[in-house]
N, C-alpha and C positions, 0 to 999 in steps of 0.2 A: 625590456619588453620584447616579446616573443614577435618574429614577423608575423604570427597568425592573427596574434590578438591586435598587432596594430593594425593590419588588415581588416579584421575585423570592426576594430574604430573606426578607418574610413570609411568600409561600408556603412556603416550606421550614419555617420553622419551623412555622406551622400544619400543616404532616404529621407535625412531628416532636412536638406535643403528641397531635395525633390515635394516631400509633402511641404514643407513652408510654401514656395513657390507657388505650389498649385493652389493652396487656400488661400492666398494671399490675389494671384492672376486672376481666380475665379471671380472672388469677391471685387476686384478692380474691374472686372466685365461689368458685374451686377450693377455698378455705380454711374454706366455710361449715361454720362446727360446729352438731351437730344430736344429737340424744336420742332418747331415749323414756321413759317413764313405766313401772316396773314395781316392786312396793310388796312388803315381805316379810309375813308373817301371823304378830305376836306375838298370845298369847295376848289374847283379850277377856273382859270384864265379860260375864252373864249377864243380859239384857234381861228387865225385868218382864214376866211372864206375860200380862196386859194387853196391850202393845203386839202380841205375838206372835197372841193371840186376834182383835184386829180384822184383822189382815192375813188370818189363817185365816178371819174370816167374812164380812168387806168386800171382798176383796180377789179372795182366788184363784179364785173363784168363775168369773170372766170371765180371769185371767192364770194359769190351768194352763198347763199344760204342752200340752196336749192344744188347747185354746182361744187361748189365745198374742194375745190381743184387745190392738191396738193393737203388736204385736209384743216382748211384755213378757210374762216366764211365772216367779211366783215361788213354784210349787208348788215344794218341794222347799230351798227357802232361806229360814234362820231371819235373824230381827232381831239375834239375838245376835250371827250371824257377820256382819255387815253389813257389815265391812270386809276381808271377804275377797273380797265383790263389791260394788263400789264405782259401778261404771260404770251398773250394774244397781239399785241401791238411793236413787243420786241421783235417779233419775228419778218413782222414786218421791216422794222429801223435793220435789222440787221442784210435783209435780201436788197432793200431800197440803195444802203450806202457800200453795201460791194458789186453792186451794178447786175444784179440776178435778175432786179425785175425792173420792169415789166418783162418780160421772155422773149427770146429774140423772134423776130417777126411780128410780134406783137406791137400794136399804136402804143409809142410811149413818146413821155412830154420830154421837155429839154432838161440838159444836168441839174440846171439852178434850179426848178419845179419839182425836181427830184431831191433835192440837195434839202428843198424850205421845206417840203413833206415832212422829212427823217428828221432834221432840226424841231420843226414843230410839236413832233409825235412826242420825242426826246424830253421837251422842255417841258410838255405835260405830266409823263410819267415822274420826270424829274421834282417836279414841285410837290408830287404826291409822297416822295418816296422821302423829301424833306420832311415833311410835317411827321410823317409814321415810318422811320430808320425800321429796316429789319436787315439784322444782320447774320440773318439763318444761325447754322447749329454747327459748327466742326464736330463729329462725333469722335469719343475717346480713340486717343491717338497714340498706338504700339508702335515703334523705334522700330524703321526697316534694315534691314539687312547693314547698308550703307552707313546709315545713320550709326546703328551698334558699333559699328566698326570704327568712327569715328569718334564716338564716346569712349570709347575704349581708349584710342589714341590719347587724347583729351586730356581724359583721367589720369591715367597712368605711363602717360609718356611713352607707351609701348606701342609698334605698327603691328596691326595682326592683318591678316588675312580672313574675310567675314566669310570668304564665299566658300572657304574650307569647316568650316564653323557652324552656320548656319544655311538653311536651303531658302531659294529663291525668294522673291513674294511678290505675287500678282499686281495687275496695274490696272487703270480705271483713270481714262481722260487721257491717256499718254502718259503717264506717272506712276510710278510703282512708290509714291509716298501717301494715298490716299486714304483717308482711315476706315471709311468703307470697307476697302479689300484687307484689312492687314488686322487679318484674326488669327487668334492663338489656338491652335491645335495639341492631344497631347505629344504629339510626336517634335511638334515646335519645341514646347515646355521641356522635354531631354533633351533638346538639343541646348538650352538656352544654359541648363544644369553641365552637361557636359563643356561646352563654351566656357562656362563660370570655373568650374576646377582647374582646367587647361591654361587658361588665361592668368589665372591668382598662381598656379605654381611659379609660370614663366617672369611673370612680374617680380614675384618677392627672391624666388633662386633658388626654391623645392633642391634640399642636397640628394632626396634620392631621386631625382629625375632620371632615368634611365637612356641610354643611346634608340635614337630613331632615327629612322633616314628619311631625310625630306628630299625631290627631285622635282628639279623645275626644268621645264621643256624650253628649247628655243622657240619665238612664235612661226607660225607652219606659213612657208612660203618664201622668209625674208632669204636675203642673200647674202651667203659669207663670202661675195667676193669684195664686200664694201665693206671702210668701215659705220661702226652703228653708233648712234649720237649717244652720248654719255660714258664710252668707253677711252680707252686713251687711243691719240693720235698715233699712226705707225701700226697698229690694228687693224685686225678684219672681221669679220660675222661674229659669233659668239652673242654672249645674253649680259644683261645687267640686273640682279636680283637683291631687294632688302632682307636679310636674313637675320631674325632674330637668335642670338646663340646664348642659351640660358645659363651654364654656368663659364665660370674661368675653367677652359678645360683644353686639348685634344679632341682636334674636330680631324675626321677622314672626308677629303673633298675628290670627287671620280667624275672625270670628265668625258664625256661621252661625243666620239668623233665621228665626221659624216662625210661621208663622200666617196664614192662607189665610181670607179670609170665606166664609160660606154663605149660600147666597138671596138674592145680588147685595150684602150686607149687609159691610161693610170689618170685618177685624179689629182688636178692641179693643184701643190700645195701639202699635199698630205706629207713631207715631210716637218713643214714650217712645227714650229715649237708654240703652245699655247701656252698664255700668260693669263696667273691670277692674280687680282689686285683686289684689296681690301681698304675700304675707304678712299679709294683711285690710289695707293700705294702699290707695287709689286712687290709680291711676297714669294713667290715662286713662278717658274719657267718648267714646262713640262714637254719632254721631246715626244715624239710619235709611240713612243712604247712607254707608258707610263710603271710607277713599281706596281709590283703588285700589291692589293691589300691597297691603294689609292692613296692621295699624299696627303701624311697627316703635318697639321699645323695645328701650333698654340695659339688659340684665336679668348681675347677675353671677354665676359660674358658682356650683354646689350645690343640691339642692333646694327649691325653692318651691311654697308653697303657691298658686295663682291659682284665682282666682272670676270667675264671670261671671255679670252678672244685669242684669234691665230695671230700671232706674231708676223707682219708683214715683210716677208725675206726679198719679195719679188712680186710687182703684179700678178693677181691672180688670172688675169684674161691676158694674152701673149698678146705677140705679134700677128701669129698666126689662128686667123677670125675662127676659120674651120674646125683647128683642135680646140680653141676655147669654147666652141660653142657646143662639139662633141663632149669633151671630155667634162665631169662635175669635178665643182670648186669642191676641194675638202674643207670641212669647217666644225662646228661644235654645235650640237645637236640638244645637249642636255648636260647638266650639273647636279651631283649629287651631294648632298653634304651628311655626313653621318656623325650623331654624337650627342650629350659628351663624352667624351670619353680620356678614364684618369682624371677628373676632375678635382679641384684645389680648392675652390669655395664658390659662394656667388657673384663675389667681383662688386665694382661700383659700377652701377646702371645708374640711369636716368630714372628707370622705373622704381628703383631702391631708392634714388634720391628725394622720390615725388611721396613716394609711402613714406617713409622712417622719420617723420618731422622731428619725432624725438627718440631718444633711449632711455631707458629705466639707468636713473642716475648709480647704480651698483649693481655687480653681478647678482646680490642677492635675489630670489626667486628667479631668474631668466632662466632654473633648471625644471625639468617638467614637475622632476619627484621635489620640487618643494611647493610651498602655498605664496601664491605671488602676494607681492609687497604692496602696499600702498601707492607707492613711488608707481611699477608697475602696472596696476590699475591703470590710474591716474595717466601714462603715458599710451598705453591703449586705449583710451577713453578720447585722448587727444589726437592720437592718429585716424581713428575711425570718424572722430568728429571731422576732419579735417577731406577726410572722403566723402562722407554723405553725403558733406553740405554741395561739394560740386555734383558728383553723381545726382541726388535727389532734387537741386537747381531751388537749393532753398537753404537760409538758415540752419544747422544744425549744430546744435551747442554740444556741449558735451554731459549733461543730465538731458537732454531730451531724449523723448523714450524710442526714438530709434533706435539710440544707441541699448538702451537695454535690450533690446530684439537681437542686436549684434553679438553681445557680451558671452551670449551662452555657447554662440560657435567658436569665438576669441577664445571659452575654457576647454572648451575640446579640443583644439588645434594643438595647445598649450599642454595639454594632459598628455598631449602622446610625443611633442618633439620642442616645446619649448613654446617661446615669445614670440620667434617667427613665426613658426608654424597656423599660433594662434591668429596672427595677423591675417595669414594668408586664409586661414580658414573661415573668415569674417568678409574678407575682400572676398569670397566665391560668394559667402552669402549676399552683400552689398549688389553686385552683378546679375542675380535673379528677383531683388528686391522689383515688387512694380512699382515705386516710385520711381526705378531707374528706365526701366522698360516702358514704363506707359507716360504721357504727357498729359498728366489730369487737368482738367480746369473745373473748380468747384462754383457752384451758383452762390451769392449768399444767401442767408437763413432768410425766411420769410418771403419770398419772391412771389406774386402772383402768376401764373402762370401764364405765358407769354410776354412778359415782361422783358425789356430791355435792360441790361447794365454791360457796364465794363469789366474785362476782367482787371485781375490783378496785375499788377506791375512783376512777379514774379512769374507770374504766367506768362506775361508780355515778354519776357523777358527771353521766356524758353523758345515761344513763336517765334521772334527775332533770330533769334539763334539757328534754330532749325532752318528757318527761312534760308538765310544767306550761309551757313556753314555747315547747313546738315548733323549738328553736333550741339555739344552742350555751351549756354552761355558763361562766360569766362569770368573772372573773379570779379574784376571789373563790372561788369554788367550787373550780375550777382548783386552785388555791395548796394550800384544803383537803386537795383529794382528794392530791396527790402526797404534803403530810406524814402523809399516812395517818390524818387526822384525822374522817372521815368512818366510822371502826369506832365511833366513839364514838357513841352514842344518842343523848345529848345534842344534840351537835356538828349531828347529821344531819335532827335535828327542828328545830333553831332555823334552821338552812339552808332547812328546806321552809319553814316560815314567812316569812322572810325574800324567799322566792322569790315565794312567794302574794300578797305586798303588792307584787311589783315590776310596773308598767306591762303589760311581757312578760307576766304572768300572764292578759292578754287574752286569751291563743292558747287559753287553755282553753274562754274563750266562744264563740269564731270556730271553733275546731275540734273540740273536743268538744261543747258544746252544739249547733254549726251541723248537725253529726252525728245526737249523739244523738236530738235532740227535731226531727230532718230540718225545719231552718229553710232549710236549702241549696234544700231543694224549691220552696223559694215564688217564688225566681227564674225557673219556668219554668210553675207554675200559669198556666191561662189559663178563669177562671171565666165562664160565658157570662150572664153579667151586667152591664150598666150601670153598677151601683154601685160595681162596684170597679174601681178605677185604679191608676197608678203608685206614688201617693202611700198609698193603703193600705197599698199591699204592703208598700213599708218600713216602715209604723209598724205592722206585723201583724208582722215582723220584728224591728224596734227594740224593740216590749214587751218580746216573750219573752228578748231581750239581756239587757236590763235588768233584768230580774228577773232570771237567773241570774248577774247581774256583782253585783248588789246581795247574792244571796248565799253569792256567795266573797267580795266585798271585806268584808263585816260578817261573816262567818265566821255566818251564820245557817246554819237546822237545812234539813237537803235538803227536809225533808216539807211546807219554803213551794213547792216545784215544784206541791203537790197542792192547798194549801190556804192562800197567801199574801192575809192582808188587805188588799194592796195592788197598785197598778199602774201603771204609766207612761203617758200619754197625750202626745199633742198635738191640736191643736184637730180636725183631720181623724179620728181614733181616735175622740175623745172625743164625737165626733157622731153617726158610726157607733154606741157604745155608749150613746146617750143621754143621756152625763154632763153637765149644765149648769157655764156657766159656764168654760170653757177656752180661752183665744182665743191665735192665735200658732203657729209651728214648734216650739217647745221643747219636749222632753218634761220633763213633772214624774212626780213623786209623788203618787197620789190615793189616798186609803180607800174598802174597800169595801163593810167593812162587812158585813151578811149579802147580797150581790148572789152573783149566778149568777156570774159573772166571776171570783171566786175561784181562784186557780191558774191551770194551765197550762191545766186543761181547759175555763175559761171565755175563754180568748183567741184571738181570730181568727186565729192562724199555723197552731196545731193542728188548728181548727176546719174550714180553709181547705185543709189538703195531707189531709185525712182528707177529703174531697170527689171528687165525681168533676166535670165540667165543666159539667154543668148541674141537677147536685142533691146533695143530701148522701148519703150514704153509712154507714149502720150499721153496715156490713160492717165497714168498714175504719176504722170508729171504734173500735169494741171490739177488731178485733185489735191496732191500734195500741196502745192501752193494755195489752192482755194481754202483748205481747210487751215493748212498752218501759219498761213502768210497773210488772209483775207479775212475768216475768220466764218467761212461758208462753207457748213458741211455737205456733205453729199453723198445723196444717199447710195444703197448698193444696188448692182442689179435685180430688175425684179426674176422672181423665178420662171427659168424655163429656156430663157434668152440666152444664147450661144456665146460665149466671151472667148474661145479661141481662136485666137489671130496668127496662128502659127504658119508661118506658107507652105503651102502643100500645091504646086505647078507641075501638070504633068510635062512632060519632055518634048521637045519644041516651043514649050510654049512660051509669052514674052511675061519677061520677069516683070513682076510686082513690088512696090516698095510700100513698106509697113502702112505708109499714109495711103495708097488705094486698099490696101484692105479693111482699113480701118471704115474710109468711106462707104465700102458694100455694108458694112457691119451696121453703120447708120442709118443705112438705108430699111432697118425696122423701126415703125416710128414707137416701138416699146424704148429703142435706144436711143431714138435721136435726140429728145427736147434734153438728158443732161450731157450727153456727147457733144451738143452744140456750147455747153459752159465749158466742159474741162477741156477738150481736143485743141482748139485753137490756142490756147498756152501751152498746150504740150506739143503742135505742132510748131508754132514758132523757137522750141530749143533743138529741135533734129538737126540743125548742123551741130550737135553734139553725138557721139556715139553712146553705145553701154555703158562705158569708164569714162566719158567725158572728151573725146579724143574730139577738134574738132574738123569733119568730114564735109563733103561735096556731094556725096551720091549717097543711097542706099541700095543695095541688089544692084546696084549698077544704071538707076533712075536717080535722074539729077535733086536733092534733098528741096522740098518745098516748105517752106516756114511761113507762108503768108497765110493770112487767116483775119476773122476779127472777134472781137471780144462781142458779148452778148449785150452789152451796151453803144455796139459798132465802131467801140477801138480798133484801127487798123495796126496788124501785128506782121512785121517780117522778118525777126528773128530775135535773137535774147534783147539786143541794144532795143527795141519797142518793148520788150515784155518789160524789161526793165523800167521803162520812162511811164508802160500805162499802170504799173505799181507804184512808183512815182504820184501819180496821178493820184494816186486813190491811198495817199498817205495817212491818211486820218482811218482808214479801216485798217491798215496796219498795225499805227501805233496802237488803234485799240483792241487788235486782235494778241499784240505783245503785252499789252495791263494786264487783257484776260488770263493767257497762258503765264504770265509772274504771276497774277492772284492765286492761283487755282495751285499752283505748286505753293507759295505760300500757305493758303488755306488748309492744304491737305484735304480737298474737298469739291465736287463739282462745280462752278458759278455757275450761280442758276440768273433766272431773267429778275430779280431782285435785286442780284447786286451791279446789274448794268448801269445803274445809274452810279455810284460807289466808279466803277469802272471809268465812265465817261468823265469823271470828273477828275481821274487819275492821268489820262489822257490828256484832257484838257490841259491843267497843271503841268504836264511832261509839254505839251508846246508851246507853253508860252517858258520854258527856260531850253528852251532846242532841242527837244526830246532826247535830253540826257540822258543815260539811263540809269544814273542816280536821282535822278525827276521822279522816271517812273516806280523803282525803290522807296524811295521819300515818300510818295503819293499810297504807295499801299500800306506801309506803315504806319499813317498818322489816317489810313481810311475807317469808316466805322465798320466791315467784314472783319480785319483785323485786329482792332481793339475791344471790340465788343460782341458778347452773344444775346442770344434767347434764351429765354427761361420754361424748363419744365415742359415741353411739346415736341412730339417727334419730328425730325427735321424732313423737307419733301426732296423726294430721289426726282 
């Protein structure tokens, strides 16, 4: 066959996956089933007279009917009927139990009078929401970015890279897994077609895969005068990269050096020799003048791990402070790897070993120009079977008519380069299929509309999945969910368990935590300071990892987020926070002891994206906690209101620190009533800097942390912010149920499934607010196990 015509053939078939794709996506659109929330009114419990009297005398005062302050009016609505307005009475439970109201200044009753209210309110809507379960509508749910990429993994044993592959996707709640935001465009749909070819060649060993050059950058800032965690000891700067290399071949690897002197002064180091290693092996040493044409190695197909770093001849920083601080460390900037090139075959991958379950028992037919065998068939019928069933997250035999849908791209692939080919050309199709891409869940037949049921155990299956690994459920699970074994309570808590100890269970750190506690942020901070570098950033990043990996994998209580006696460092960290005695890249374990560093709220990630570029930020300290911590949103400024606090002192005059300007700023009462919630938690952390550092003065004004909370917590610096979080444990753990539901869900929590929520919470305190409690609790909740039928769901 002529290169034209086979040319040819691919085009065609790449049109002919692009239209499958699209009539298939389309029609997956068409099928979104969707709800709404609407609750019947059984009789209720009579609310102690108490509860009803503080609302009558705290309350309505400012939320008449008449007055409507804050757009809330519950003149005319008892605590008894609470659950006959739901939407209206949450809002309430939730201002009452993070201490918002009554508003400061305002006559308010004591904690306990406050505490029986929300209880009250709670146990009302509570009892309504038993009799009439609504468990809203997750709308049709398309595989983000992340997700893909993990599926991919999964599948085919292969690491790729999503974010080269496909383009971002929108967020909604703080999550960019919501189904709401994550619609298919056509520009999406080539992407997903291009992704699919790219991926099926690299997987199966494509023999005319052509040489490309891929180039990975060192990250911008860090320091090659240290060395970097994962590379070998006796090293310095350099990168650590997964490279996937597709066949057995000649790879050209060009390494790319940094370091430029200042004040005539040569950079330190630039002779030292740079070391490549390949699965932490050295495979070569390369001196300052590399060959030309870059150095080629026989590297065999599948992915590797390669490093690259300066070989340490000599401290990079002397003796001498002046020239090291003048002069740049030389170090390695960039890696290129180019190839294959001369290649020998496809080699044995993992992703070859995940595909090829079988071979056609004879050479016979494995040539394009003949008519495949029986045998043939027959073992592509079982390899594709063998795909599907995990990709599609369901059963797939090998006469079901998936596979006929497959077969006709298996004879194209086959028609132009053989049995592989056919394979691979099956597995592109598999990759745009929308059973892979989208997370259907079907109603069953006859459902009256609004109607409650469970979904399937193969659904449940995928929910779980996604939930805790962002990725496909595993064969295991798979196997469960078809015998219908996952109705069992049992069955379905030793599975989450089971899930939560697996590797996979990372994706909770990387995507719910990178989320929630906005660690994603810190990749784009740019603090206008000196002190902080490349190498912070990550380990201002790697703590807060660490600490919430350490407590899922020890199944510790959530409320170490607030108040963990301990912490991760490494020597750059550890200096930053003054801790002696830590020398080296590794993060360990350190105690803390009574230190300000406690939790989340003493670690520079937090500390760092609640800043703004050249100073900290009150503002957006305390709301950050109100909202992520407490679980009390707040609103934005109204229009018109001056939000720049930047100082501007003409000459002579006596400096100002952040907190007196802050106070003129309040002094408009357009600003003051939520200035008076967020400011005093964010003024109680100012002995912390913009990165965390922590100080005595600001502008040269001695730093003031006293303050009280709107409920009249007295606050004088993190150790109080700490204890009146503390305090108010129970709006935390249920502000952590919320924030797991809602990423579970893929979907906003609305005021319906607060009670689902509370009772997720509850359950996490009576086993120590595990946070396998709170896991367990939303997987066996009714949001998670079951939908609504046929009704649009309410935004």
């Amino acid at each position: 066959m002529s290169p034209h015509v086979a040319a040819g053939l691919q085009t065609c078939l790449r049109r002919r996956i692009v239209l499958a794709a699209a009539l298939l996506l389309v029609a997956a659109a068409a099928n979104v089933e969707t709800q709404t929330a609407q609750q019947s009114a059984p009789a209720t419990a009579p609310a102690p007279a108490g509860a009803q009297a503080t609302v009558d005398r705290y309350c309505v005062t400012c939320h008449s009917t008449r007055a409507k302050t804050g757009g809330l009016a519950l003149e005319g609505l008892t605590v008894a009927q609470a659950g006959q307005d739901p939407q209206v009475w949450e809002k309430v439970v939730r201002k009452v139990r993070t201490g918002m109201m009554p508003p400061a200044n305002a006559p308010r009753p004591d904690r306990a009078a406050l505490d029986g209210l929300a209880a009250t309110v709670e146990a009302a809507i509570d009892r309504m929401a038993a009799a009439a379960p609504n468990p809203g509508a997750p709308g049709l749910h398309r595989l983000n970015r992340t997700e893909y990429g993990n599926a991919v993994r999964d599948l085919l044993a292969l690491p790729i890279d999503a974010r080269a592959l496909l383009p971002g996707d929108d967020s909604s709640e703080g999550f960019d897994n919501m189904a709401s935001v994550l619609s298919v465009s056509p520009a999406l749909m080539q992407a997903y077609v291009s992704a699919a070819a790219k991926i099926s060649r690299l997987a199966v060993g494509d023999p005319t895969i052509s040489a490309d050059l891929t180039t990975y950058q060192a990250p911008r800032g860090v320091s090659q005068a240290a060395q970097q965690e994962g590379l070998p000891l006796g090293t310095r700067g350099g990168l650590l990269v997964t490279h996937v290399f597709p066949l057995d071949a000649e790879y050209e690897f060009r390494v790319g050096r940094a370091g430029a002197g200042f004040f005539g002064l040569a950079a330190i180091g630039v002779d030292d020799e740079v070391e490549i290693t390949l699965d932490g092996e050295r495979v070569q040493l390369v001196g300052r003048t590399p060959p030309r044409g870059g150095i080629k190695l026989k590297v065999p197909a599948g992915p590797h791990a390669v490093g690259v770093a300066i070989v340490r001849r000599a401290n990079a920083r002397g003796v001498d402070d002046l020239f090291s601080e003048l002069a740049n460390t030389a170090g390695v900037n960039s890696l290129g790897i180019n190839g294959p090139l001369n290649p020998t075959g496809p080699g044995d991958t993992p992703s070859r070993r995940r595909i090829f379950v079988c071979r056609p028992p004879s050479p016979v037919g494995l040539r394009r120009d003949e008519a495949p065998s029986p045998d043939e068939i027959a073992c592509a019928r079982r390899i594709l079977s063998s795909l599907a069933t995990q990709a599609m997250r369901r059963p797939v035999s090998e006469k079901d008519p998936a596979i006929d849908t497959l077969l006709p791209f298996y004879e194209s692939g086959r028609a132009l380069r053989g049995f592989e080919t056919g394979i691979q050309y099956a597995l592109a199709r598999v990759l745009v299929d929308p059973q892979f891409i989208y997370r259907f869940e079907k109603a069953p037949a006859g459902l009256r509309a609004g109607a409650v049921y469970r979904i399937s155990d193969l659904e449940l299956a995928s929910r779980l999945s996604f939930f805790l690994w962002s990725s496909l459920p595993d064969e295991e699970l798979v196997g469960l969910a078809a015998k219908g074994r996952l109705a069992d309570t049992a069955v379905l808590a030793q599975q989450t368990r089971r899930m939560l100890a697996d590797p996979r269970a990372a994706a909770l750190v990387d995507n719910l935590a990178g989320q929630w506690l906005q660690l994603r942020l810190l990749d784009d901070v740019a603090p206008g300071t000196k002190e902080f570098d490349g190498n912070l950033r990550y380990a201002f990043k790697r703590e807060t990892e660490l600490l919430f990996e350490t407590i899922v994998r020890e199944d510790r209580s959530v409320l170490d987020l607030i108040d963990a006696d301990f912490t991760f460092v490494d020597e750059r960290l550890a200096r930053h926070y003054g801790l002696p005695n830590i020398r080296g890249s590794r993060f360990r374990r350190v105690e803390l002891g009574d230190s300000p560093r406690r939790g989340l709220i003493g670690q520079g990630s937090f500390l760092t994206v609640t800043s703004v570029s050249n100073r900290t930020s009150p503002v957006k300290r305390g709301k950050w906690i109100l909202e992520n911590l407490l679980g009390a949103p707040v609103p934005s400024p109204p229009p018109g209101v001056e939000t720049n606090l930047e100082k501007s002192v003409a000459h002579g005059a006596t400096p100002t620190s952040l907190r007196q300007r802050l106070e003129q700023h309040r002094a408009n009462p357009s600003c003051a009533a939520c200035h008076a919630v967020m400011d005093p938690i964010g003024f109680s952390l100012e002995p912390f800097d913009l990165i965390g550092r922590q100080r005595e003065t600001d502008e040269g004004v001695p730093v003031n942390a006293a303050g009280k909370l709107v409920d009249g917590t007295p606050l004088d610096g993190p150790g109080s912010l700490r204890q009146a979080l503390l305090g108010r444990r129970e709006a935390f753990v249920t502000t952590a149920a919320e924030k797991l539901l809602t990423y579970a869900l893929g979907r906003r929590v609305e005021y319906f499934d607060m009670p689902a929520v509370r009772a997720i919470a509850r359950d996490a305190a009576r086993n120590g607010n595990r946070f396998s409690a709170l896991v367990t609790g939303i997987v066996q909740s009714t949001p998670f196990q079951m939908k609504r039928a046929g009704e649009a769901a309410p935004r």
